[in-house]
N, C-alpha and C positions, 0 to 999 in steps of 0.2 A: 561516588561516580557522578557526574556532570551529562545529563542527558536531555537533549531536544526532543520536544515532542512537535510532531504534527499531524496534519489529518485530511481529507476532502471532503469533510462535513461541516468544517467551521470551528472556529475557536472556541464555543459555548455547547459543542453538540456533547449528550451523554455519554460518549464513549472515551471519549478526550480526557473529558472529564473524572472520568471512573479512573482511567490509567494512571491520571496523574497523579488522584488522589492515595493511590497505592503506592504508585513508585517512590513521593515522597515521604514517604512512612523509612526508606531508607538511605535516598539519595538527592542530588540538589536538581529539581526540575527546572525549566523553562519550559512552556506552551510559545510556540511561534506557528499561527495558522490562519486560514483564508478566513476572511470575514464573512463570508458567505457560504454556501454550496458551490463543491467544485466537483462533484463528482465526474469520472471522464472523462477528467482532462488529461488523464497521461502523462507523460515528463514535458510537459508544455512550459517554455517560459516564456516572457515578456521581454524580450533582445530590446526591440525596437521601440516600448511603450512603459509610461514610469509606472512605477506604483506607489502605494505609500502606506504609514501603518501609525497603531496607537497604541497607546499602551489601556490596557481593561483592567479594573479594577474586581476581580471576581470572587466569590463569596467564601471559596476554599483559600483563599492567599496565594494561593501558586502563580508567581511571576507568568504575567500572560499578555502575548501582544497580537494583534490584530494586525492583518496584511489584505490590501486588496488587491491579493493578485491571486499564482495557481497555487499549490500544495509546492511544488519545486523551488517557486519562487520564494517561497517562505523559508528553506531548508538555505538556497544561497543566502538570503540576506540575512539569517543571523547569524550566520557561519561566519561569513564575509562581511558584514556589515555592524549589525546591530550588537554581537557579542565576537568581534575580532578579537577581544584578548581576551577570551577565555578557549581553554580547551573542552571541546566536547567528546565527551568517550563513547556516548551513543548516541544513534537518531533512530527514534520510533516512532511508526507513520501510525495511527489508528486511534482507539479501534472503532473500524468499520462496520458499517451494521447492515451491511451481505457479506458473503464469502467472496473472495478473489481468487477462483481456481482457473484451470483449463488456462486457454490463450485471452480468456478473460481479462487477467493479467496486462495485454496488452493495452489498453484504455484505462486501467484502475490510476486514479489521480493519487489513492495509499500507494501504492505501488511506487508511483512516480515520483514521489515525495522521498521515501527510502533507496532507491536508487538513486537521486543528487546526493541525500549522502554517502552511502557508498561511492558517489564520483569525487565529494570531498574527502574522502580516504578515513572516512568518520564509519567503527562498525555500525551495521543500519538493518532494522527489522521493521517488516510491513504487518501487521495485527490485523486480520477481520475475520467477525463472528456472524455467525447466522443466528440471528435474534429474531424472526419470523414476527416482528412487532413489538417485542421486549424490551424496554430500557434495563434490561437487567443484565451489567455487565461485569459483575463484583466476581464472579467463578474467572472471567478469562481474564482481570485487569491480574487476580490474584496468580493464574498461570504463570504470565508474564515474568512478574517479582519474584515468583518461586523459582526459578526456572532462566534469568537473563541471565548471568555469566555465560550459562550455558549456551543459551541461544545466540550470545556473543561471540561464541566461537566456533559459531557455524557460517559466521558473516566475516570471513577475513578476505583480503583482497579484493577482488572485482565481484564477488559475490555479495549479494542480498538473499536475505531468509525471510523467504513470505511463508506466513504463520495464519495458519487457517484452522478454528474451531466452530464446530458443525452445531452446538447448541449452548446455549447461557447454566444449562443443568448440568453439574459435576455426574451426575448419577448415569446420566446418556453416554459420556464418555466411555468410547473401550477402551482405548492407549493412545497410544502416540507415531505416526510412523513418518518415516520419510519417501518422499514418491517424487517422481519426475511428472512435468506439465504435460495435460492429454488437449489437441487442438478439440476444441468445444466449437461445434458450428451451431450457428441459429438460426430457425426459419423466419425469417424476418421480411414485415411487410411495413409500408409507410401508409400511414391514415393523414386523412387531409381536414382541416378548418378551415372557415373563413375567417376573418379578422380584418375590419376597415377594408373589403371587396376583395381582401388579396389573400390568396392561400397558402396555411401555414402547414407546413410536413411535418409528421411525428414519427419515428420508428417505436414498433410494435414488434414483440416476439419472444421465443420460449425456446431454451436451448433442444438442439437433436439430441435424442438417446446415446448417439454414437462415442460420445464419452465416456461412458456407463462399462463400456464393451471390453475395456482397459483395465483387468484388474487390481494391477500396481498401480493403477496412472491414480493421480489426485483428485482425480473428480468421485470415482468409486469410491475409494478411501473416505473424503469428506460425506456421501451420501449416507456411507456405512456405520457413521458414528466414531472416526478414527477423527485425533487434530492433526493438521497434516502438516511437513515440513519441506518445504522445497526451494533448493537454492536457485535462484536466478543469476546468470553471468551477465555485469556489464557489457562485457567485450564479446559480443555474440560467434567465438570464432568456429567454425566448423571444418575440421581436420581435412576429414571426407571429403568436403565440398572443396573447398582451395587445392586438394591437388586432382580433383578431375579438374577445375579449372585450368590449374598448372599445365596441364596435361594439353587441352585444346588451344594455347597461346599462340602453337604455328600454326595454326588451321585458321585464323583469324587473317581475313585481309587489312591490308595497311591504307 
């Protein structure tokens, strides 16, 4: 199998690392990732601004190339660009070293990285572990390998499979489940610096309980010691919603 990796940690970060080094024990990787920290950027791309990339020569041998752009950015250009004639059978964003649960999701640049490919019509899974300060990602890189066919065919069509494990210890695991995303709000406040006279904003905060409250939903499940599975649609369409819409189009003035 022929599979892309990337990440919003950086080309060199440990988790990247750990994946590859597993997945290539079976199949032909490529590492195509930010050269930087990109946490939070979402499915951000660079439309209007170039980027550019290198090739790294790195200690595992795993073909790896450096992009300075977002995680998304990395997933078009070597789809499209830098490996056009090759086919890729998967794109795996991670792994991540927080979890990606709740609407969290929304800003995760893994997240955003797997979903481009899932828009290139490439199956595509998002990987992040709660490592609580751990470089130690050998239990979840091994998940992954144990477990991809499988996880491949939870990601067909406009779906992405974001893959969330709650700790790096086999032993912590209770199973495996599938659960739909619980909106996770934060009590969020901005602290201020100075810096050359001028003030620099930081947001600060800690998610509400109100997730917690959801027993199915993915946030309980990941607190509880479960790895969690949860498909995300592309095409965000909502049944419900478009035919109350439908519904008020004559009430609408012209």
């Amino acid at each position: 199998m022929n599979i892309l990796l990337t990440n919003d940690d950086g080309y060199f970060a440990p988790g990247i690392r750990a994946l590859a080094g597993a997945l290539s024990t079976r199949h032909n990787v490529t590492v195509c990732a930010p050269s930087g920290e990109s946490s939070g950027s979402g499915h951000m791309v660079h439309f209007f601004g170039g980027i550019s990339y290198e090739k790294v020569e790195m200690s595992d041998g795993i073909p790896t190339y450096s992009v300075n752009g977002s995680p998304s950015d990395c997933v078009i250009f070597a789809v499209r660009h830098l490996f056009a004639d090759i086919k890729f059978d998967a794109v795996i964003s991670g792994i991540n070293n927080v979890l990606n649960i709740g609407s969290d999701f929304i800003y995760s640049g893994t997240v955003g990285a797997a979903q481009e490919g899932t828009f290139q019509l490439i199956p595509s899974l998002a990987v992040s572990l709660r490592t609580k300060g751990s470089e130690d990602y050998a239990y979840a890189a091994q998940f992954v390998l144990n477990n991809l066919e499988k996880l491949l065919d939870m990601a067909k069509g406009d779906i992405t499979l974001n893959v969330n494990i709650p700790s790096v210890r086999r032993e912590d695991i209770k199973g495996v489940r599938a659960a739909h995303i619980v909106f996770r709000p934060y009590d969020e406040k901005y602290s201020a610096t100075t810096v050359d006279g001028k003030e620099i904003y930081s947001v600060v905060g800690k998610p509400l309980p109100d997730a917690l409250a959801d027993t199915e939903g993915d946030c309980y499940l990941a607190k509880n010691g479960y790895i969690v599975l949860t498909p995300i649609k592309l095409i965000p369409n909502d049944a419900a919603a478009l035919a109350y819409c439908k519904a008020q189009e004559d009430k609408i003035w012209m």
